[in-house]
C-alpha positions in Angstrom: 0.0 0.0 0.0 3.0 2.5 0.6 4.3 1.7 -2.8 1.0 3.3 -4.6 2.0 6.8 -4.1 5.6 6.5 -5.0 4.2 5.2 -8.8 1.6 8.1 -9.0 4.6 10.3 -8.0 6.7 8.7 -11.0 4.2 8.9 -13.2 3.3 12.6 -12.4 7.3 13.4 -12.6 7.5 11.9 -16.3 4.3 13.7 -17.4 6.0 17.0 -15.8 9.3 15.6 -17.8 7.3 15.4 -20.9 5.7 18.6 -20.8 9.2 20.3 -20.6 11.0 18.6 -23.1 7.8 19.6 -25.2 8.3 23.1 -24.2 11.9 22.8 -24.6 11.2 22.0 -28.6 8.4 24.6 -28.7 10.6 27.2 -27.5 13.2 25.6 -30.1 10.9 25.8 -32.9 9.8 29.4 -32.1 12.9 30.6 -31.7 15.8 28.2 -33.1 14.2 28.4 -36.7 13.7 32.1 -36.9 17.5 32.1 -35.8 18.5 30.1 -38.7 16.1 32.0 -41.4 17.6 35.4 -39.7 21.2 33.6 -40.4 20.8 32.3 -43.5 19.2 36.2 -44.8 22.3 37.4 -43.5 24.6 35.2 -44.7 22.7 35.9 -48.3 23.2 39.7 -47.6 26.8 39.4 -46.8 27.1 37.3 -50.0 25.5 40.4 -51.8 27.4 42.8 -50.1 30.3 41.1 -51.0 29.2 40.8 -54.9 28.7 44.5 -55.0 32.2 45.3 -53.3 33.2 43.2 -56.2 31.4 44.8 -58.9 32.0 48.5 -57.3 36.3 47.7 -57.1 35.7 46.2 -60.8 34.5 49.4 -61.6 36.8 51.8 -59.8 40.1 49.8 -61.5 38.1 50.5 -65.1 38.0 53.9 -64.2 41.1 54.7 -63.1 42.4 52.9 -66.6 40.3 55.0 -68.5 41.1 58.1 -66.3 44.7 57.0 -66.8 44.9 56.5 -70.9 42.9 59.6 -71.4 45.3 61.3 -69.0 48.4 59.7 -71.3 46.2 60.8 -74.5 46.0 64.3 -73.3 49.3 64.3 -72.4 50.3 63.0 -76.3 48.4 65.4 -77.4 49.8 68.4 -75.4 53.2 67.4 -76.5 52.2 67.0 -80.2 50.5 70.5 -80.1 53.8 72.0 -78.3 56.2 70.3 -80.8 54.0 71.2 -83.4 54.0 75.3 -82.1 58.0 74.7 -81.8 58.9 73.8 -85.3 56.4 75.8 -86.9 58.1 78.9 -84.7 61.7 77.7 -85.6 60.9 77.2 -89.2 59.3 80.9 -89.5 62.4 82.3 -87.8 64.6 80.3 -90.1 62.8 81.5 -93.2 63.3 85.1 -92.1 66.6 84.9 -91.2 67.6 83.1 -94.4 65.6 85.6 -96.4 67.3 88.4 -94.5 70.8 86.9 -94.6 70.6 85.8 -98.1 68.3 87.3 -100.5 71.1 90.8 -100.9 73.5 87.8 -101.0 71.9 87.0 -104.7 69.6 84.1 -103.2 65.8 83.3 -103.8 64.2 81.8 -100.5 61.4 79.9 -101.0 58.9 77.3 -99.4 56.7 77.4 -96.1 56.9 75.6 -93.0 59.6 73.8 -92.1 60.6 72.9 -95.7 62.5 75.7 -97.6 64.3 76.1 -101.3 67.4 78.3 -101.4 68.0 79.0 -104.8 71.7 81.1 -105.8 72.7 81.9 -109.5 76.3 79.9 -109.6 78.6 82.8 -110.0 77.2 84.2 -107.1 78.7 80.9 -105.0 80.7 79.1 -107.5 84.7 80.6 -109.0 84.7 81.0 -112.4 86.1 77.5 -112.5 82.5 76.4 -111.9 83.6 74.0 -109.3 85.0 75.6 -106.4 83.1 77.7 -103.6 84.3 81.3 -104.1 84.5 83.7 -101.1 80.9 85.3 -101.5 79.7 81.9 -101.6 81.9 81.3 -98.1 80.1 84.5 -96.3 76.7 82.9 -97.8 76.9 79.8 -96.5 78.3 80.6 -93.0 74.6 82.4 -92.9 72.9 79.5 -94.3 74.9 76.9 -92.1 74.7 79.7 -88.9 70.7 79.7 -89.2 70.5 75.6 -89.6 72.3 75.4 -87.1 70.3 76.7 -84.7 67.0 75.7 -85.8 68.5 72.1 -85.8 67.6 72.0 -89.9 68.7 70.2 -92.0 70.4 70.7 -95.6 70.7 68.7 -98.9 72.7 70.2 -101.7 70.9 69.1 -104.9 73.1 67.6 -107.8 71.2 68.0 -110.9 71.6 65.2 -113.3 72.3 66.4 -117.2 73.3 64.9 -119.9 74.4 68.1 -121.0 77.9 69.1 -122.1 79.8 70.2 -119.3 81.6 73.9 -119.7 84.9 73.7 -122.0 87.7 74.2 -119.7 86.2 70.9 -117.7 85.5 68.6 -120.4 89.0 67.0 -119.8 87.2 65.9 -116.5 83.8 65.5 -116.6 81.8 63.9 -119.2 78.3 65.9 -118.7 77.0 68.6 -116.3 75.4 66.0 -114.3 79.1 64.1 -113.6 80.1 68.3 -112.3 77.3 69.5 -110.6 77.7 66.1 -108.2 81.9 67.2 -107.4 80.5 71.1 -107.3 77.7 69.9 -104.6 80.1 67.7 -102.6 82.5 71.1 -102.3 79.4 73.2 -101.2 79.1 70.1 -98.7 82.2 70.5 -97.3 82.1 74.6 -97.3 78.8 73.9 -94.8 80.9 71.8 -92.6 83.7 74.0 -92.3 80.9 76.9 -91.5 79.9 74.9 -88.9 76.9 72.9 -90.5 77.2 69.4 -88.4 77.9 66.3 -90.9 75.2 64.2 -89.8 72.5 67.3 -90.8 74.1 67.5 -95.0 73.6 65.7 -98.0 73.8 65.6 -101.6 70.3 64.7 -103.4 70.3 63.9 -107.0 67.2 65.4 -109.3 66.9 65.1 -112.9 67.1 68.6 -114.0 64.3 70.5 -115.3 63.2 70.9 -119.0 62.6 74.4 -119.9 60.1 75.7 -122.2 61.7 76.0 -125.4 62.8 71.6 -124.7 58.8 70.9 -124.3 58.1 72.7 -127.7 57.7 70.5 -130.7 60.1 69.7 -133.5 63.0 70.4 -130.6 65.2 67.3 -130.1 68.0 68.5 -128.0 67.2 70.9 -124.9 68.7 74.1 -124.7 71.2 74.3 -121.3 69.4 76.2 -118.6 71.1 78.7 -116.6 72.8 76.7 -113.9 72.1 77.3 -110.8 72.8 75.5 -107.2 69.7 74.7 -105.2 69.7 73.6 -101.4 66.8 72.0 -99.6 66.4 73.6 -95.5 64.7 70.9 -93.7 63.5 71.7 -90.1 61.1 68.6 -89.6 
């Protein structure tokens, strides 16, 4: 009979056990599942954040790339414009200094830009010997070569090709005025250099010389000689 109320007791203390381990998932379900919902949003936010920061420093490194090249392109551009400005400056100033220098001197200056024709009648340049550079030719040149110089031009002394006969007291050496003009333009060469005119900036160029009028008219097969003149290119691009 004592025993009864110890089994109603047990009985009572697993329903008691029961109820709280019922509770206990209740309070597990009501608040345990909103946890893992509230993790998992913010573990999907975090993931978005994260894509954005990605996309966002994507961006930024395009920009500064573009930012960059136009910055390089401007840059080019500036220093196109400048160089541009420069030589167009230097190549007036050498134009008037060669017309200034040159044209009482006997010499045509012509051209624009940086690209110039200096034209002189030979015995205004040339000894009588029509090879050798003669002393006005000397003072000419240390003007041309002087001007040049300083622009940082360049010069090419043009050697006229002819099949022409060369003058009588140099037929022993020469066979036509082409074979002369290309000895006459090596000495006007070397007068340059010695006025100064650095070797790398001279040349000789060979043309075929021009026909005049009187050669393009019918019925004329052999072209009258042209006055002879020596021609020099001034380069400053």
């Amino acid at each position: 009979m004592a025993a009864a109320p110890r089994s109603g007791g047990g009985w009572r203390q697993l329903f008691w056990f029961a109820v709280a381990f019922t509770g206990l998932g209740f309070a597990g379900y009501v608040y345990l599942i909103p946890y893992q919902k509230m993790q998992h949003a913010a573990g999907s936010r975090q993931a978005e954040i994260q894509s954005a920061q990605s996309a966002a420093d994507t961006a930024t490194a395009e920009r500064d790339k573009l930012k960059s090249e136009l910055e390089k392109y401007t840059s080019s551009d500036k220093e196109k414009s400048a160089a541009e400005a420069k030589r167009k400056s230097g190549a007036d100033a050498l134009s008037l200094a060669l017309k200034t220098g040159l044209e009482e001197l006997g010499a045509t200056v012509t051209g624009d830009g940086g690209k110039l024709v200096v034209t002189f009648p030979v015995p205004k340049v040339i000894d009588a010997n029509g090879m050798d550079v003669s002393e006005a030719g000397q003072a000419a040149f240390k003007i041309l070569a002087g001007a040049a110089k300083k622009e940082e031009a360049k010069i090419a002394v043009v050697a006229r090709t002819s099949s022409a006969a060369p003058p009588k007291d140099l037929k022993n050496l020469f066979r036509n005025a082409g074979e002369m003009r290309t000895v006459r333009a090596a000495r006007v060469m070397s007068a340059l250099e010695d006025a100064g005119m650095p070797p790398s900036r001279l040349s000789i160029v060979g043309e075929a010389d021009k026909p005049t009028k009187a050669s393009r008219a019918r019925g004329k097969k052999a072209a009258p000689v042209a006055a002879d003149h020596l021609e020099l290119h001034v380069d400053t691009e």
